[in-house]
Every structure is written in C-alpha cells, then in structure tokens.
DOGU-301319 format. One record per residue (C-alpha): residue number from 1; residue in one letter; x negated, y, z. Coordinates in pm, 1 decimal, always signed. Layout:
REM DOGU-301319
DRENLO   pos   code          u          v          w
DRENLO   NUM      A          X          Y          Z
...
This chain:
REM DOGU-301319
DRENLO   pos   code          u          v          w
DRENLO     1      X     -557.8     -313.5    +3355.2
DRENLO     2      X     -748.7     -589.5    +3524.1
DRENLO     3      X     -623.4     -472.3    +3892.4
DRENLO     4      X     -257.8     -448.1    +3756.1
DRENLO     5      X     -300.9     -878.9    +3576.1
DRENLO     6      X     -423.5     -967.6    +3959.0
DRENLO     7      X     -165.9     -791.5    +4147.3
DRENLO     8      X      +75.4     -946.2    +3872.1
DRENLO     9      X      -64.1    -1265.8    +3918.4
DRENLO    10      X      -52.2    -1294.6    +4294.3
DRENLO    11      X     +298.6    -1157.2    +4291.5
DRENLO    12      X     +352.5    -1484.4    +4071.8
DRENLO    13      X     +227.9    -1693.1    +4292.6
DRENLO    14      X     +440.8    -1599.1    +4557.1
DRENLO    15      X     +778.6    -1621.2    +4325.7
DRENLO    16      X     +720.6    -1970.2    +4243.0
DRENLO    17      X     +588.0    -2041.3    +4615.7
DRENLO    18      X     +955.9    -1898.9    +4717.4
DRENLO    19      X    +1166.0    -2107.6    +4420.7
DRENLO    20      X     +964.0    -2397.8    +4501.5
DRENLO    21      X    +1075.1    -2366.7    +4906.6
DRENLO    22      X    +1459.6    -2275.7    +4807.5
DRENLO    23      X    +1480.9    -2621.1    +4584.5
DRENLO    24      X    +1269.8    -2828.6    +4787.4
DRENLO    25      X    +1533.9    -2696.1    +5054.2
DRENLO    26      X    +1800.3    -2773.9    +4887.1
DRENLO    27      X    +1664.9    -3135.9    +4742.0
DRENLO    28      X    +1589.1    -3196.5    +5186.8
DRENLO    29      X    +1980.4    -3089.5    +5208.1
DRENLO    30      X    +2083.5    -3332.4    +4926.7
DRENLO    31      X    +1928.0    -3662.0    +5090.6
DRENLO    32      X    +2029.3    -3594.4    +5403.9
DRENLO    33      X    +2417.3    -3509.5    +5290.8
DRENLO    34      X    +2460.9    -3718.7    +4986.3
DRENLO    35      X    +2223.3    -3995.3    +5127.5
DRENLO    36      X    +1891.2    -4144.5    +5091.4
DRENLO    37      X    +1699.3    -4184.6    +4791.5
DRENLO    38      X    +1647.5    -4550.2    +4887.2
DRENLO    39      X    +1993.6    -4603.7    +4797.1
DRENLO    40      X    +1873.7    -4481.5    +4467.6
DRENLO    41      X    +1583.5    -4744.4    +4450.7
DRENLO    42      X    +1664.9    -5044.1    +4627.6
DRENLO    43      X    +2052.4    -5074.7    +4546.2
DRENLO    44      X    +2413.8    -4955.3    +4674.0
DRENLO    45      X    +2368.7    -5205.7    +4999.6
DRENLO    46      X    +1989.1    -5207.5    +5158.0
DRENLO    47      X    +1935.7    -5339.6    +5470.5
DRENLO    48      X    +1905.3    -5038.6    +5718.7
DRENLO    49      X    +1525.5    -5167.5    +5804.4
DRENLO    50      X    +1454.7    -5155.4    +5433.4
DRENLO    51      X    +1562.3    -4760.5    +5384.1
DRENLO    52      X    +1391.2    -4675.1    +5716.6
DRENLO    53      X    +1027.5    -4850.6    +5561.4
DRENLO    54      X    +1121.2    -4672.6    +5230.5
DRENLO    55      X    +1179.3    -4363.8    +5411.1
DRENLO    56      X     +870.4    -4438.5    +5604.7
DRENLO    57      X     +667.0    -4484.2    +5309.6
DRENLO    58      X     +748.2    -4171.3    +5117.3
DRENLO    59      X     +690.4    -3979.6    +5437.1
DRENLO    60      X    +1086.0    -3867.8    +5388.6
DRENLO    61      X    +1093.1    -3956.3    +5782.0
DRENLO    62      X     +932.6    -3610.9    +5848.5
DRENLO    63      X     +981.3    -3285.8    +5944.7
DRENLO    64      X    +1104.9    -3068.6    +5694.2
DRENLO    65      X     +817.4    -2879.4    +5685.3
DRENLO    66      X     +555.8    -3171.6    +5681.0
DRENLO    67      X     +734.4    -3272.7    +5351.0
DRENLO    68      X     +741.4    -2944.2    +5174.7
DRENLO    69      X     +360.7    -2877.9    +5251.7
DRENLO    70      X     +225.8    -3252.5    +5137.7
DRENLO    71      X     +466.4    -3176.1    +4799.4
DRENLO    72      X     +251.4    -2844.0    +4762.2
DRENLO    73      X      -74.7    -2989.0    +4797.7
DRENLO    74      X      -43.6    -3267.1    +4595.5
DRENLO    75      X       +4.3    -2961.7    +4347.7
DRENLO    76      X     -300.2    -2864.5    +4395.7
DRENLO    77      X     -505.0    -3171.4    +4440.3
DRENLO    78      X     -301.2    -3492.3    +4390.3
DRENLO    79      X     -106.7    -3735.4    +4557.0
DRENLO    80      X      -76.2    -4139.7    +4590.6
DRENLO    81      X     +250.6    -4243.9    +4488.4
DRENLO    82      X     +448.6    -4520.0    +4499.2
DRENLO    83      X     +732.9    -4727.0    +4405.3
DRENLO    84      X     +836.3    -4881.2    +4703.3
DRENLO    85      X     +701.2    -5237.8    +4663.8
DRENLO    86      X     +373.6    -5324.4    +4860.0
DRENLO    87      X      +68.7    -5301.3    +4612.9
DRENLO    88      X     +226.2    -5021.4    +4423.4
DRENLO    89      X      +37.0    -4725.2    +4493.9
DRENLO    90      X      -81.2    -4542.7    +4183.6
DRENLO    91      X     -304.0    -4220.8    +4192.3
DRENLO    92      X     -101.5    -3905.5    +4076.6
DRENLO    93      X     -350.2    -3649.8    +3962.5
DRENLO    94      X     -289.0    -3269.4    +4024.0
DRENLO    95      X      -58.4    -3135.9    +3931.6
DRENLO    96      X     +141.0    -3375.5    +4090.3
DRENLO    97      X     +527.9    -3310.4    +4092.6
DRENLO    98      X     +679.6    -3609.9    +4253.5
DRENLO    99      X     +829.8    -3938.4    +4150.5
DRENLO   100      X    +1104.7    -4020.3    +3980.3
DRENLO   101      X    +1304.9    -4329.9    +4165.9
DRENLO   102      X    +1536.1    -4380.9    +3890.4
DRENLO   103      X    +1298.0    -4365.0    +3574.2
DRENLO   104      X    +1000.7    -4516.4    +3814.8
DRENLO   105      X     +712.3    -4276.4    +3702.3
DRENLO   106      X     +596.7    -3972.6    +3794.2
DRENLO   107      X     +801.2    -3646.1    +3726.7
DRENLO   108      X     +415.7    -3472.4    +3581.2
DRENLO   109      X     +426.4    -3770.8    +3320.7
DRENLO   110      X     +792.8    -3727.3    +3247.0
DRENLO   111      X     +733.1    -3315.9    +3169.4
DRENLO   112      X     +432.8    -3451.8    +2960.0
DRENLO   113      X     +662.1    -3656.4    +2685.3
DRENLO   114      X     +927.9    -3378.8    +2748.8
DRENLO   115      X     +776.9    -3074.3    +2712.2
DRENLO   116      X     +651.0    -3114.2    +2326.9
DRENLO   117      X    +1033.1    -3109.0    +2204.3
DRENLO   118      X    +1136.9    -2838.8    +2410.7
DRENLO   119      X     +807.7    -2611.7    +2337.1
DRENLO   120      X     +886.6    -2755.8    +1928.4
DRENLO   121      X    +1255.0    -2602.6    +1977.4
DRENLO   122      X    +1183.1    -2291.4    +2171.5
DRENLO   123      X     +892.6    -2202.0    +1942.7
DRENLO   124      X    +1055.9    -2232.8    +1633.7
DRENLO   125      X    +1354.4    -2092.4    +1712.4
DRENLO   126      X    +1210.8    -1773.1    +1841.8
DRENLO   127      X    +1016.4    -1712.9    +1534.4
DRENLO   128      X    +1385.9    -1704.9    +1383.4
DRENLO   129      X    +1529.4    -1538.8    +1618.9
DRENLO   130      X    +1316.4    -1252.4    +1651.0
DRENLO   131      X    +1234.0    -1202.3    +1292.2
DRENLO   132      X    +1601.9    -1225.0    +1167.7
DRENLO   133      X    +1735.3    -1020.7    +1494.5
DRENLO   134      X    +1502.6     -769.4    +1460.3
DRENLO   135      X    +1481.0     -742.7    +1089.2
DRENLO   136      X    +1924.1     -718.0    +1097.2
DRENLO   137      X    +1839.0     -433.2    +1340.8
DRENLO   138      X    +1665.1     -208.8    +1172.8
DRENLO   139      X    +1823.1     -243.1     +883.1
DRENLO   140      X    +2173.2     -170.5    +1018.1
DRENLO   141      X    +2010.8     +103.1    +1184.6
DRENLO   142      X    +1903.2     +243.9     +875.1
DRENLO   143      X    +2205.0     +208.3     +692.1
DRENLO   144      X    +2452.5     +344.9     +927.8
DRENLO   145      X    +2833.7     +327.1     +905.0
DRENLO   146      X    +2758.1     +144.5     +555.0
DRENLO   147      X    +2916.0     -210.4     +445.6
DRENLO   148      X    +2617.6     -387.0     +520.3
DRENLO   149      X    +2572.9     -239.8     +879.1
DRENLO   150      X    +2918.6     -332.1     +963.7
DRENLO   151      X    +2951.9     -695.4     +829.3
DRENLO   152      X    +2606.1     -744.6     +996.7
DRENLO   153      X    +2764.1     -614.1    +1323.9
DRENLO   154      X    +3077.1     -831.0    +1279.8
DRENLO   155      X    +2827.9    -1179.4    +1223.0
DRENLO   156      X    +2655.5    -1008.2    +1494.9
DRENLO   157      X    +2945.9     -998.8    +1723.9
DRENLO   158      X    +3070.4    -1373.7    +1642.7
DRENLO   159      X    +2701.5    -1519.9    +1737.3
DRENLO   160      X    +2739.2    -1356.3    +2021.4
DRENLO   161      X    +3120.9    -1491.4    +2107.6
DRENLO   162      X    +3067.5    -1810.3    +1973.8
DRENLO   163      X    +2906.0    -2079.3    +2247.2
DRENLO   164      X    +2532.0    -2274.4    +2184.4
DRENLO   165      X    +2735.3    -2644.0    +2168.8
DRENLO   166      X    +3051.5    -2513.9    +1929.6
DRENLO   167      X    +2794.6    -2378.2    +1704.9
DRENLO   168      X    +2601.2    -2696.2    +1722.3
DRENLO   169      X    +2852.2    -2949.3    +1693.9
DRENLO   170      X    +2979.8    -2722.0    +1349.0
DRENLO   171      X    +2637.8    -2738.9    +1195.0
DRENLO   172      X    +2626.6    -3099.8    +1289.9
DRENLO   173      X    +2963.6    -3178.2    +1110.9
DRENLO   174      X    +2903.9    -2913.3     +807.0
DRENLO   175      X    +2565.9    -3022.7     +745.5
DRENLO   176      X    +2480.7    -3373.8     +872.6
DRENLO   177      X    +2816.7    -3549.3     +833.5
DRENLO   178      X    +3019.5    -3354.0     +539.7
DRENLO   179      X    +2722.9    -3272.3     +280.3
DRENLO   180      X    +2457.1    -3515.7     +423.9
DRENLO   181      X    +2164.2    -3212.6     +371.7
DRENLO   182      X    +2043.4    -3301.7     +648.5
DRENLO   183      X    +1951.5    -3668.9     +839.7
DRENLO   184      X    +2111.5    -3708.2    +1198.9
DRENLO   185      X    +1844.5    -3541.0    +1481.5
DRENLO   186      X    +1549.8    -3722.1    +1581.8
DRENLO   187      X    +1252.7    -3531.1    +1689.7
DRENLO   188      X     +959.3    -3653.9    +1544.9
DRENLO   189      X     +605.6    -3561.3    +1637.8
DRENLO   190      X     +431.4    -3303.4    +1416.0
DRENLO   191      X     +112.2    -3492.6    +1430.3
DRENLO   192      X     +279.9    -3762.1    +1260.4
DRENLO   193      X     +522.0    -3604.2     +998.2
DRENLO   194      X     +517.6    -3218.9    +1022.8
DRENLO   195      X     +795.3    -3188.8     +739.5
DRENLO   196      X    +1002.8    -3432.6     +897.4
DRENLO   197      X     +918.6    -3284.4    +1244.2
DRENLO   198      X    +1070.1    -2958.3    +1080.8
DRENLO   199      X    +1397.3    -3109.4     +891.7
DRENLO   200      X    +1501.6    -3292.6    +1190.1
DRENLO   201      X    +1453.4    -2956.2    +1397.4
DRENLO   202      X    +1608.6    -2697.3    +1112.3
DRENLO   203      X    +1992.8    -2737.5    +1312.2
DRENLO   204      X    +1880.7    -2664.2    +1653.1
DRENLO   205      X    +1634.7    -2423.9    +1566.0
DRENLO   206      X    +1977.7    -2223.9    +1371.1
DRENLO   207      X    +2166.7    -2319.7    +1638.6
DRENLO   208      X    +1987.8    -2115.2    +1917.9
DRENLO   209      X    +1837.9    -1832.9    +1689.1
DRENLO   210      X    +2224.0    -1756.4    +1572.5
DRENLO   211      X    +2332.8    -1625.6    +1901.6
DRENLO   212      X    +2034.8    -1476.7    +2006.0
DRENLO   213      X    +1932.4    -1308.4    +1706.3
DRENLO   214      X    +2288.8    -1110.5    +1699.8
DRENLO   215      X    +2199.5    -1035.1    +2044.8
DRENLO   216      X    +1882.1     -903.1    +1915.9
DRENLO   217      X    +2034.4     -743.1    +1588.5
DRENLO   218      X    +2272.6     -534.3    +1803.7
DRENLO   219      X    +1979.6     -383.7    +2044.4
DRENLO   220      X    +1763.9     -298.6    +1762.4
DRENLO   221      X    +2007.3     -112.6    +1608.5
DRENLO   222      X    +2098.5     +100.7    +1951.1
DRENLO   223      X    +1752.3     +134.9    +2018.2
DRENLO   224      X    +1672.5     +255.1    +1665.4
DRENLO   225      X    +1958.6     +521.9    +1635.2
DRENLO   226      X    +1833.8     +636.8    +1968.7
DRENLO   227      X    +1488.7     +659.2    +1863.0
DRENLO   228      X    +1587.9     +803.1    +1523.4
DRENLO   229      X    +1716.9    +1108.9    +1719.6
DRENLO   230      X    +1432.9    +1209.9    +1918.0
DRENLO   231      X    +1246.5    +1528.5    +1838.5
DRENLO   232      X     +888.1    +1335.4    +1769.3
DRENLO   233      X    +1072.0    +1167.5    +1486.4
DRENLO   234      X    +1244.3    +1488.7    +1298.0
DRENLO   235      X     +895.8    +1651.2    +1368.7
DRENLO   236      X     +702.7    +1364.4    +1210.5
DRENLO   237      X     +977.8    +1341.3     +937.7
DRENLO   238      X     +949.9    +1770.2     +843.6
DRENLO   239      X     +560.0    +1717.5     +856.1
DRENLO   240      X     +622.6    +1531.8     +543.2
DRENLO   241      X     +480.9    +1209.4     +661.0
DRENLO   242      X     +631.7     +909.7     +431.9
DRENLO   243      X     +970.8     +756.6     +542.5
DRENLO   244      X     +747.2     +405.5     +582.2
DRENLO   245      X     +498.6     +535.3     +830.0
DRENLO   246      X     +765.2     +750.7    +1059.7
DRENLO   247      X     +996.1     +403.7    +1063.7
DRENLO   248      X     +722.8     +145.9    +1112.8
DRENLO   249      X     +482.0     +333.2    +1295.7
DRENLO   250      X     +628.9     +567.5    +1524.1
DRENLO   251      X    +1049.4     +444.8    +1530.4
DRENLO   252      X     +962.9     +120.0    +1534.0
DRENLO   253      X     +707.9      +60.8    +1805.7
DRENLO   254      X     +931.8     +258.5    +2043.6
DRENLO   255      X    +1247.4     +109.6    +1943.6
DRENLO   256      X     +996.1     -273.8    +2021.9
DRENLO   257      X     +975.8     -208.6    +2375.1
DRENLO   258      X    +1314.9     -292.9    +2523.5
DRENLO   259      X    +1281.4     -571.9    +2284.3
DRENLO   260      X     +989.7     -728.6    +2393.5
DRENLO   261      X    +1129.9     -741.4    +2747.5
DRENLO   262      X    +1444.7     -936.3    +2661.9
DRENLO   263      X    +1183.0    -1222.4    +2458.0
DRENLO   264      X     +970.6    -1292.2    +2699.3
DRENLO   265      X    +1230.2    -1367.1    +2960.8
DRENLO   266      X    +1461.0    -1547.5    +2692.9
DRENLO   267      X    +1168.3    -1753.8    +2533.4
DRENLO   268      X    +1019.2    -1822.0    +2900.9
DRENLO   269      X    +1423.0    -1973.0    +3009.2
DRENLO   270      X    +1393.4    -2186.9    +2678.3
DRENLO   271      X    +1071.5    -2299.8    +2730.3
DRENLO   272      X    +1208.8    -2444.9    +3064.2
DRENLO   273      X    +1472.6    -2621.0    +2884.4
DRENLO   274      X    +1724.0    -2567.4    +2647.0
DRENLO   275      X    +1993.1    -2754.8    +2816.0
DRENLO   276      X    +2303.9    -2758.2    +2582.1
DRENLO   277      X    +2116.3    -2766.0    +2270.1
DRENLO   278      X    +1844.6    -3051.0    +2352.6
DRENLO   279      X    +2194.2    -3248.5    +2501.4
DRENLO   280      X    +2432.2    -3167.2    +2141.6
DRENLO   281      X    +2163.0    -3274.1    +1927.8
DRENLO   282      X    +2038.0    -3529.5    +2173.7
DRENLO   283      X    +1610.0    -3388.8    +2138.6
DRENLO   284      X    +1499.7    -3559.1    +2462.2
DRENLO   285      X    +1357.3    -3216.0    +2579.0
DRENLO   286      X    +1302.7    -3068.4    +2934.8
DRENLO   287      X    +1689.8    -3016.4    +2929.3
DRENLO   288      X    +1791.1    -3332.9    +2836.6
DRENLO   289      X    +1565.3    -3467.9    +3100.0
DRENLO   290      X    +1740.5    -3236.3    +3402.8
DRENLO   291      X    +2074.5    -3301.9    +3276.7
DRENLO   292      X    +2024.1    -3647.3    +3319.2
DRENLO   293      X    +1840.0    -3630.1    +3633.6
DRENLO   294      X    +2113.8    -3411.8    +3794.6
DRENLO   295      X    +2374.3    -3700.3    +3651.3
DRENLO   296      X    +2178.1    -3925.6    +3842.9
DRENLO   297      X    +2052.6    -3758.6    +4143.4
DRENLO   298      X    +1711.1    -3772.6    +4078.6
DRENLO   299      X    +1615.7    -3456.4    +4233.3
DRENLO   300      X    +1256.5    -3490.2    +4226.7
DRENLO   301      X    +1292.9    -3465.3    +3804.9
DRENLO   302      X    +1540.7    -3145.9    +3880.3
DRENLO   303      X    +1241.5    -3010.7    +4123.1
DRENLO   304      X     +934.2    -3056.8    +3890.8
DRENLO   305      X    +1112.6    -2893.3    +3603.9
DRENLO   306      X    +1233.4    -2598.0    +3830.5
DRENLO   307      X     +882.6    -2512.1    +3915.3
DRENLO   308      X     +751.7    -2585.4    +3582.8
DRENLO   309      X    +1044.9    -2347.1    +3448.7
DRENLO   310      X     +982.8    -2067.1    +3679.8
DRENLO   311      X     +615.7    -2056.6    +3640.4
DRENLO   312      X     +724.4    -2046.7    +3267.4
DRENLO   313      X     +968.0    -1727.2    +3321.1
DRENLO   314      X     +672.4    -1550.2    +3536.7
DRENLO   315      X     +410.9    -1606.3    +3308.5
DRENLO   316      X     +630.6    -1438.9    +3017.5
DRENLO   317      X     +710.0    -1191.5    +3249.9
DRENLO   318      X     +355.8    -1140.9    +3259.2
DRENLO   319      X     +244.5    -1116.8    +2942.1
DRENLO   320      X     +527.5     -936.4    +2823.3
DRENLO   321      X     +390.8     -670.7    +3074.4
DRENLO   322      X      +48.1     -677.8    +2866.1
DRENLO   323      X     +217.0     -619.1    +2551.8
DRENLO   324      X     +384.8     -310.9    +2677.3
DRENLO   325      X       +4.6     -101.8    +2614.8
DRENLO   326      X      +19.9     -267.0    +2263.8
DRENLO   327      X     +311.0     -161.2    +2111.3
DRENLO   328      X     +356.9     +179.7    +2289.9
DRENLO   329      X      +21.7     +310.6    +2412.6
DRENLO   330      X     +207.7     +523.4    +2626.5
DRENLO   331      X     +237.1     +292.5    +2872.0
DRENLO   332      X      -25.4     +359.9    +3149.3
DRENLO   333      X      -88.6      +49.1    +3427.6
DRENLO   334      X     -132.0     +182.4    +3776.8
C-alpha cells in the first residue's frame, strides 16, 4: 500500500508539473499576442520606456524558460512581488502563485478569501448529491419496472437534460422572488452565522446536487441490477442470509466502486470551482474569481487557480484510489 501512495504521489507531481508548463505556456503566448500586462497596470497608452521597466521588473523580459522556472520556485519557497511602483515590493510567502495586476494582490491571497465559498458549496452539495443519488439508486434498483423506479428515472433523466444556470435561475425565481422562502444569496461565513451560512447556501447546494445526483441515481441502479445478477449474490441469497445483509453488505459495496470513482473526480472539479453556479448565484467562489479574471485578462488569477484545481483533481484521484481496498477488499495494490 505504502509503495503504491508514493508511486501515486510522484505520478502527481509530475501531472501538475505538466498542467502548470501547458498554462504557463499558454499565459507566455497571451502577453506576447494580446499584449503586455503593463497595458493592464499602467493604462491603455504607457510610454514604451514605462512597459519595457515594467517588463523589466517582473522579469517578463526573459526567456521563456527563465520565467516558468522562477514561477515554480517561488512555489516552493517564495517570491518578492511587486506592483510596479518603486518601494512596492512585498514578500510573497510559499506557495506563491503570482500577482494579480488588475485586483493588485497576490493570486495565493485571492484563493485564500475564495476558496472557503467554493469548498462551503462543493462540500455541501456532495453530501446531497451522493446521499440522494445513491439512495434513488438503490432503491430503483430494488423496485424494478415499478412506478416509483420509473418516475425516479424520468426526474432522473430531466436533472440530467436540464443545464446548472436554467436550474439555478428557476430556483432563484420560484423560491427567492415568487414565495420569498428564501433571502437573495450572500455567502456568509460559518464562523459567524452557521444557520445563515446554510440558508443562503440551500439553492446552490440543490442546484448542483440535482443534476448530479440523477447522474448518480441512474449508475446505481445499472450497477445494482448488474450486481444483483451475479452468482455470489443468488448463492448468498439461497444460503438464507437476510435480504439486509446480501443488499448492504455484499450488493452494495460492489455496486460503490464505480461510484466512488465518478466522486472523487466530480467533487475534486468542484472544489476547483464551480463556475456557473458561484456566477448565477453570484458566491464569490474560485469560479467567480476565474470568470472574472478571464473577462479581464488577468491570467496570473486563471494560472493559480489551474494549478490549485488540478492538484485538487489528483489528490481525489488519489484518495479515491485508497478507498477502493475499503469498500471492496478485493482490490489488491501492486
């Protein structure tokens, strides 16, 4: 086990090595195509001896490569950034993921306010999610061909169909601006009011669970009626073992795995930002924060959270891995 988490974990490292070169590659493309990011900072018109000291400053004058290695190691021990103006230097602790010319801090403090409403979102919602999905699943499963199975397909098949922002702006209007249940979204911190930290969260949290949990609802089932039907299962269930243990103990757990794979890449893609529901209910997450950033080319904001993302995606990748002996002991790691 402990040879397969290092092997895992160096493997990591050299994903989010390779996703860090392709953006920084791309953000090197971007200023020299689309322009400087002095145009960003000092105006539409700077003097051409102003963007070449800017330039100069941020060590954007060099070499590709020179660039992409000082970004890495001020990941790994810090940088001294800037803002342009003489006297401005400021001390940017690892990890250190650039500065932001537009909101004129650095990108590691901007994930810092961020990430608390996208982790409060992503959390929640994939309690929901998974317990509802899962829970539909099995049931369904269960009750074959019945009138529950179907209608729970057919709500199952319109969460799928129906996109994150329609679904959001309906529970907005329904909810918020019809029958007034519910106040208009603010986050609020959970240290300071965790009941109105959940109320103001209750929409979005429905919003993304909905979708994903009919998702989920529809591969429990297949993965249940496929499990029903293997021999281990009519053996346990002519043994005379109770209809509890054979579906929670032995359907179950195998029916889990395929499961478990899809959550740990869908809650590690949330935790990097969920873009269209943090933007329709206006939760200054880690996906309001790149949508903006892309709006105004601040690609050292759409960088940060790209790396932050990925290492988010291949540490759920990672765990979900572990999880695998858990659930289905099975599993063997070589």
């Amino acid at each position: 086990m402990l040879r397969y988490i290092v092997r895992r974990l160096i493997g990591a490292v050299f994903v989010v090595l390779i996703i860090s070169l392709v953006t920084f590659g791309l953000q090197y493309l971007a200023y020299h195509v689309g322009g400087s990011p002095a145009y960003l900072f000092l105006g539409k018109a700077p003097s051409p001896e102003q963007v070449a000291a800017f330039e100069k400053q941020w060590g954007l004058d060099q070499p590709f490569y020179v660039q992409y290695l000082n970004y890495m190691k001020g990941i790994v021990t810090g940088r001294t950034l800037g803002d342009g103006t003489p006297g401005s230097e400021q001390a940017c602790p690892a990890p250190c993921l650039g500065y932001s010319f537009q909101y004129h801090d650095t990108v590691t403090n901007l994930i810092k306010q961020a990430f608390p409403v996208t982790a409060s979102l992503a959390i929640g919602a994939a309690i929901l999610w998974l317990v509802s999905g899962v829970s539909i699943g099995v049931l369904s499963a269960l009750k074959k061909g019945s009138i529950a199975d179907r209608s729970a397909m057919v709500v199952a098949l319109a969460g799928v169909s129906l996109p994150v922002y329609f679904t959001g702006l309906i529970l907005l209007y329904v909810f918020v601006y019809w029958l007034h249940l519910f106040p208009p979204p603010k986050y609020t911190e959970f240290t300071e009011n965790p009941l109105l930290w959940a109320q103001n969260l209750i929409l979005p949290w429905v919003t993304i669970a909905f979708g994903t949990a009919a998702l989920y609802a529809r591969f429990t089932r297949a993965n249940m009626l496929e499990t029903l039907n293997e021999d281990y299962i009519r053996t346990a269930t002519s043994k005379g073992l109770p209809r509890r243990t054979v579906i929670g103990k032995h359907a179950l757990r195998s029916a889990l795995t395929p499961v478990i794979t899809i959550f740990g890449m869908d809650l590690g893609l949330l935790l990097g930002g969920a873009i269209l529901t943090e933007k329709t209910f206006s939760l200054p997450g880690l996906g309001y924060l790149t949508v903006n950033a892309i709006a105004r080319s601040d690609f050292q904001v759409v960088l940060g959270i790209t790396i932050v993302a990925a290492m988010f995606i291949v540490v759920a990748n990672l765990v979900v891995d572990v999880l695998y002996g858990v659930v289905d002991p099975r599993v063997r790691y070589e």
